[in-house]
Every structure is written in structure tokens, then in C-alpha cells.
C-alpha positions, -999 to +999 in steps of 0.1 A: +000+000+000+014+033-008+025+057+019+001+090+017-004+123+041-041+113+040-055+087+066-065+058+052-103+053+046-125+020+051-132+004+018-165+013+025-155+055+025-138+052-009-167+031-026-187+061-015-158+084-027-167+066-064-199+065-060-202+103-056-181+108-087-200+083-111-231+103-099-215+138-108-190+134-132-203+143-166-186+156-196-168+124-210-134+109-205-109+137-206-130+159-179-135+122-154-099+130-152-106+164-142-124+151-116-108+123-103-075+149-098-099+176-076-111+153-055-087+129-051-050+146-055-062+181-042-087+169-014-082+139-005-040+137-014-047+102-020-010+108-039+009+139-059+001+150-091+030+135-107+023+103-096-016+108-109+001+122-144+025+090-143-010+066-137-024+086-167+005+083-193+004+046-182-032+046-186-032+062-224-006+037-232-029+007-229-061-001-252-094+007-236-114+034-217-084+053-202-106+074-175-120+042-162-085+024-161-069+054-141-098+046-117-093+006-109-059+023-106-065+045-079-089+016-064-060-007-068-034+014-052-060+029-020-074-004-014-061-032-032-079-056-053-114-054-032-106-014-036-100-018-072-135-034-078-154-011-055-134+020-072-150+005-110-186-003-093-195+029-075-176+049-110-198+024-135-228+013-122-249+040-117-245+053-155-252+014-167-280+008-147-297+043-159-288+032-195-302+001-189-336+013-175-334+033-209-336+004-233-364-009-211-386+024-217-365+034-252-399+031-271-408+068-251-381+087-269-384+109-234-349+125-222-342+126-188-330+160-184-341+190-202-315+205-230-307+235-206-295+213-179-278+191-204-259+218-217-251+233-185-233+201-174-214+199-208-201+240-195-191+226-160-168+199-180-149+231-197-143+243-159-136+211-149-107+203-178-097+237-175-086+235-136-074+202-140-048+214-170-036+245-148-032+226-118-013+197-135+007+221-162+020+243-130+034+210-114+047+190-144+057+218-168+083+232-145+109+245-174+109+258-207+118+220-220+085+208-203+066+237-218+076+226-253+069+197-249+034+206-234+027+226-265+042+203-291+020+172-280-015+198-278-005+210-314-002+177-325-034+158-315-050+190-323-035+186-360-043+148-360-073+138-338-065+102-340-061+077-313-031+065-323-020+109-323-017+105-286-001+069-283+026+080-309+026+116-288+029+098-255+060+078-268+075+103-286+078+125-259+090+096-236+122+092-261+124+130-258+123+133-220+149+105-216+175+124-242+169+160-229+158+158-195+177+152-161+161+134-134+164+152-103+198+149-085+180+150-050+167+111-061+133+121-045+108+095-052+073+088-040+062+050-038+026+038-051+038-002-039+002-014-055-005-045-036+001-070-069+030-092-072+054-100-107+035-134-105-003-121-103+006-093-132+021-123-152-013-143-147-035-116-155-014-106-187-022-144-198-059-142-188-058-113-206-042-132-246-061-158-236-099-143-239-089-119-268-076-154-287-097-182-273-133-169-270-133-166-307-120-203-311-149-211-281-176-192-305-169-212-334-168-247-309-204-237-296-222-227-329-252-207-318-247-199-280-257-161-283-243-153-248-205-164-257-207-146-292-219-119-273-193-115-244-165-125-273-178-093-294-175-071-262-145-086-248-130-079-282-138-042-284-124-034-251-091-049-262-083-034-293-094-002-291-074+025-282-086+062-271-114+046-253-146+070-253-164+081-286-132+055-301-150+027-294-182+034-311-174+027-346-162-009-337-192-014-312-216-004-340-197-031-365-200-056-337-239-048-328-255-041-359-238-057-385-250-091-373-287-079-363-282-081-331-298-043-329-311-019-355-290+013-362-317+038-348-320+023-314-277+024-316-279+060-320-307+069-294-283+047-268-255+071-277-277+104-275-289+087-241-257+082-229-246+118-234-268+124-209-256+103-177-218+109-157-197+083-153-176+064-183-189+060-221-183+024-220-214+022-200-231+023-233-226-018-234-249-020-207-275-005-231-264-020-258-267-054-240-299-046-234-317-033-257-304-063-281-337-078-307-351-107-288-334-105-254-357-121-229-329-107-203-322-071-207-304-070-173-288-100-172-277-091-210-267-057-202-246-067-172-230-095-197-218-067-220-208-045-195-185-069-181-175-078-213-163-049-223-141-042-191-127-075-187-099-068-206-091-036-186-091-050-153-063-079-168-040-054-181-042-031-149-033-057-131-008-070-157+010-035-162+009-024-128+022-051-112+056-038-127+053-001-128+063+006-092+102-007-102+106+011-134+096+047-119+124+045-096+147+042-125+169+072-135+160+071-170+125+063-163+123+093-146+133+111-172+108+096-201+085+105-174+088+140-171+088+140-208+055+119-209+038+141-179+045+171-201+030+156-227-004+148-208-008+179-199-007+189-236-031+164-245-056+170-217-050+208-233-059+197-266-089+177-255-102+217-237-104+227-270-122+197-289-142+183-279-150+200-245-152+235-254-161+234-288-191+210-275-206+232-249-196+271-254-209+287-279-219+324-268-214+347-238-241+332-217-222+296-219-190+312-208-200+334-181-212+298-164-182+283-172-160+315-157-180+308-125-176+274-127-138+277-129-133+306-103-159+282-081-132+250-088-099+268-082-104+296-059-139+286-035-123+252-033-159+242-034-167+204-043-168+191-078-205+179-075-216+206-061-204+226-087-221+204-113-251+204-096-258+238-096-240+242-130-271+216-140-295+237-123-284+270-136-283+255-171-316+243-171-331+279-154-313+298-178-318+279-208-285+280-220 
């Protein structure tokens, strides 16, 4: 367990701690971040920001929803493996089970929330980014090197909004930071010792080969068992994507749609729907699952894709972290660190821009809100959710 200013909290505390944030956290993968960091670097001090931006550049590295990765992590590390599956239940659940309970009633075509208050949560995001990239730039862009670096990787994914723009980014400015940047001479270093052995990470880094390669070879064994094609089609998509979020919904359509399993209308009003609930995208499976033609088990169908889905994340969590504690306290490591911390911060930069601001501000009303939001964030120290919540209310009042 890792050593931390902050007392440590019953399991039961930091499911809550989740829980709270899959209620509040809206605005997609890049602002979860945002709020993961407020409330659990600058409140809680759960760890520093440069370890946080060292569990995100690991994070982006590895295919999947990266917001929802960086949270097993932090379960992981606070709490061990019960910690890490509380963390991804109170983060997840609440956003699948609304989508769920959406494919059960999507013949009403009713939205839960009204466009104002929609749009006001989609405003609070841009405050939400925004404090998260000057709390993190101040901290990790520390030089003129850093700074570079910073605004090379935001020009860059800006230029070439691709997912593999932020993996090729991410090492690029590893290779960078290990050629141009010293470590520290002071050898100051602060453990995250995640409670998972060299053996356990081995073992879940073969669980992890063995579903992407052998539930295909078990589909084609057990012709027709619509369950195992299913969980293989999910299973696959979390693996092989990278960029997670609005990445994955071009493969999830090819997976859902192409083979009937769902018509392309009800695909899109599960994505409009799920615009409209916090926590991670990839909650969408759980809808999808769902609202599948001739389910007689929406929840037990919905939970099968959700669980499909993030199977693959929780094996290579495991898998990678198991060995990340011992190369951070490497020199060079150090050094591709600073260079990939930099670069985070100029992605998360990039991602301000498009798709969170150009998605929610679009005249002065839209950034007066988001002003207060931001001066409410950094300045009042006042609580994320509450922030959103009255951002939501506003929103809706105001029409905006």
C-alpha cells in the first residue's frame, strides 16, 4: 500500500468516494480526469500530481477506456484488489443501470433531463478540464523543456485527432524526455507499492491473450450460443481499441449491428442517451446489451456486456501495474517520465479545446457559467458535485 499524508479510509468511504463521482461526473473521458484529480490529488491527497500524471500516461498507453482504467488504478493502489472493484462499481454502475432502464422504456423517446441542464453540465466539464490542466501544467511543466513539450503534444493531437496521435505523442515524448531531460539529483521519489505481485501481473497478462484469442476459437466450438458470441464481441472491443470514449463506437456499431443483433436507430438513441448520464462511455454496453432484438434478459444481457467490455481492462491493470512501481524508480525512467507528464498535460490541453469547449460554449451566456464554474473550482475550493449540480440547475433555469 502506498505511503500517503491522508489517513487511510474504510473500503466502505472510498466506494462512496466513487460512487459520488459516477453520480457527478459528466462531460466524458478527458473531464472524469478532471475530476478524479480535484477530488482525489487536491482533497483527499490520496498521492501527488506526478504520480496521478505518471497513472495517466500509463493509462493512455494501454487499449481501452483510459478514464475508467486510471480509476481501478487508484482503487487498486487505495485499497487493493477489493478497492479496485469497488473504485470500478461505485464509478460504472450507476450510469449502466440508468442506461439500462433506458432500453427498457426506449420506445418513449423521453430524455431525462431538459436540453438546458444538459448543456449546463457539458459547461461545468470546460471548468472542470480547465482546472485540471492549470493545476497539472503548474506542477509538471516546471521549465521551458516541459513547456515545449506541453505545446508540441497539444499542437499535434490537435492537427491529427486520431487515437493512435496520442499513443505515438505519448512515446515520442517519452524518447524526448529520456534524451533532454535530467532526473532530479535529489533522487526524490514517492512509492505507489500497488499490492500485486510480478507473478499475479504475469497471470492476468495471460488471462488477458487468452480471452482476446480463445473466446473466438470457443464461439466457433459452440455454434449458436448467443451469450459467448456476445461477451466475445464485447471482450474484443475493449481490447483493441485505443482512445477509449467516442473511439470505441465505430467498432461497437460493427459488432452490434452488423449481425442484427440491434437496429441502427436504437444504436444512436443509446448514444444520444448516454450523453446524458456521468460516469464512463463504455457504459453504453450496458445499453447495448440490453436493448439487443429478442433479449428475454435485458439485465442479465446488459450486465454480460458491460462486463465484457471491461474484462480486458481489469487484466491489463493488473498486468502493467504489477511492474510499474520498479521502473519509476529508475533514473531514465524518470526522465521519459517528465517528458511523458508534459506531454499529458498537452493532451488533456488539446482535449479543452475539442471536444470540450467546442461541444458546450458557444456564446457569452455559456461562458459566463463556465468562468464561475472555474473561479468556483480553483479559488472557493468548493466540491466538484456541487459545482455540477448547480451548474445543471443554472443551465436548465437559464436555458443556455
Amino acid at each position: 500500500m502506498p505511503q500517503s499524508s491522508a489517513p487511510r479510509e474504510t473500503h466502505w468511504v472510498q466506494f462512496l468516494v466513487f460512487l459520488r463521482l459516477g453520480l457527478t461526473s459528466f462531460g466524458g473521458p478527458v473531464a472524469h480526469l478532471g475530476y478524479f484529480r480535484d477530488e482525489l490529488v487536491v482533497r483527499r491527497k490520496w498521492l501527488s500530481e506526478s504520480a496521478y500524471a505518471d497513472l495517466v500516461g500509463l493509462c493512455q498507453f494501454l487499449p481501452g477506456p483510459a478514464s475508467s482504467q486510471v480509476c481501478m488504478s487508484l482503487g487498486l493502489l487505495r485499497g487493493g484488489y477489493l478497492g479496485m472493484a469497488l473504485a470500478w462499481i461505485g464509478f460504472t454502475i450507476p450510469s449502466a443501470i440508468g442506461l439500462i432502464l433506458f432500453a427498457l422504456s426506449i420506445t418513449q423517446g423521453e430524455s431525462w433531463l431538459s436540453p438546458g441542464a444538459l448543456h449546463g453540465l457539458k459547461v461545468v466539464a470546460v471548468a472542470v478540464v480547465a482546472n485540471a490542466v492549470w493545476g497539472m501544467g503548474t506542477r509538471l511543466c516546471t521549465d521551458r523543456m516541459r513547456v515545449t513539450f506541453m505545446m508540441i503534444a497539444a499542437c499535434f493531437v490537435l492537427l491529427f485527432p486520431y487515437a493512435w496521435g496520442q499513443i505515438l505523442v505519448i512515446a515520442v515524448a517519452g524518447l524526448a524526455g529520456l534524451l533532454l531531460i535530467k532526473p532530479p539529483k535529489d533522487g526524490k521519489h514517492e512509492p505507489l507499492p500497488f499490492s500485486v505481485g510480478h507473478r499475479a501481473g504475469a497471470v492476468a497478462l495471460l488471462l488477458f491473450f487468452v480471452g482476446l484469442l480463445g473466446l473466438p476459437v470457443l464461439v466457433g466450438m459452440a455454434a449458436g450460443n448467443h451469450p459467448l458470441a456476445v461477451f466475445d464481441a464485447f471482450y474484443r472491443s475493449g481490447s483493441l481499441v485505443f482512445g477509449g470514449g467516442h473511439v470505441v463506437l465505430p467498432l461497437l456499431q460493427s459488432e452490434v449491428v452488423g449481425p442484427g443483433w440491434l437496429d441502427k436507430e436504437a444504436f444512436l438513441a443509446g448514444y444520444g442517451a448516454a450523453q446524458a448520464v456521468p460516469g464512463p462511455l463504455f457504459s453504453f454496453s450496458a445499453f447495448l446489451g440490453a436493448a439487443m432484438n429478442d433479449t428475454a434478459s435485458p439485465w442479465l444481457f446488459g450486465f454480460l456486456c458491460l462486463f465484457g467490455i471491461y474484462t480486458p481492462s481489469v487484466f491489463l491493470v493488473i498486468g502493467t501495474i504489477s511492474f510499474w512501481e520498479r521502473l519509476r524508480r529508475v533514473a531514465s525512467t524518470k526522465a521519459a517520465l517528465a517528458g511523458i507528464n508534459a506531454a499529458v498535460v498537452g493532451i488533456l490541453l488539446a482535449a479543452l479545446y475539442d471536444p470540450v469547449w467546442t461541444a458546450a460554449i458557444f456564446q457569452p451566456k455559456d461562458f459566463a457559467l463556465g468562468l464561475a464554474a472555474l473561479v468556483a473550482l480553483a479559488f472557493w475550493k468548493a466540491p466538484p458535485w456541487l459545482v455540477v449540480v448547480l451548474s445543471g440547475l443554472i443551465g436548465a433555469a437559464m436555458g443556455v
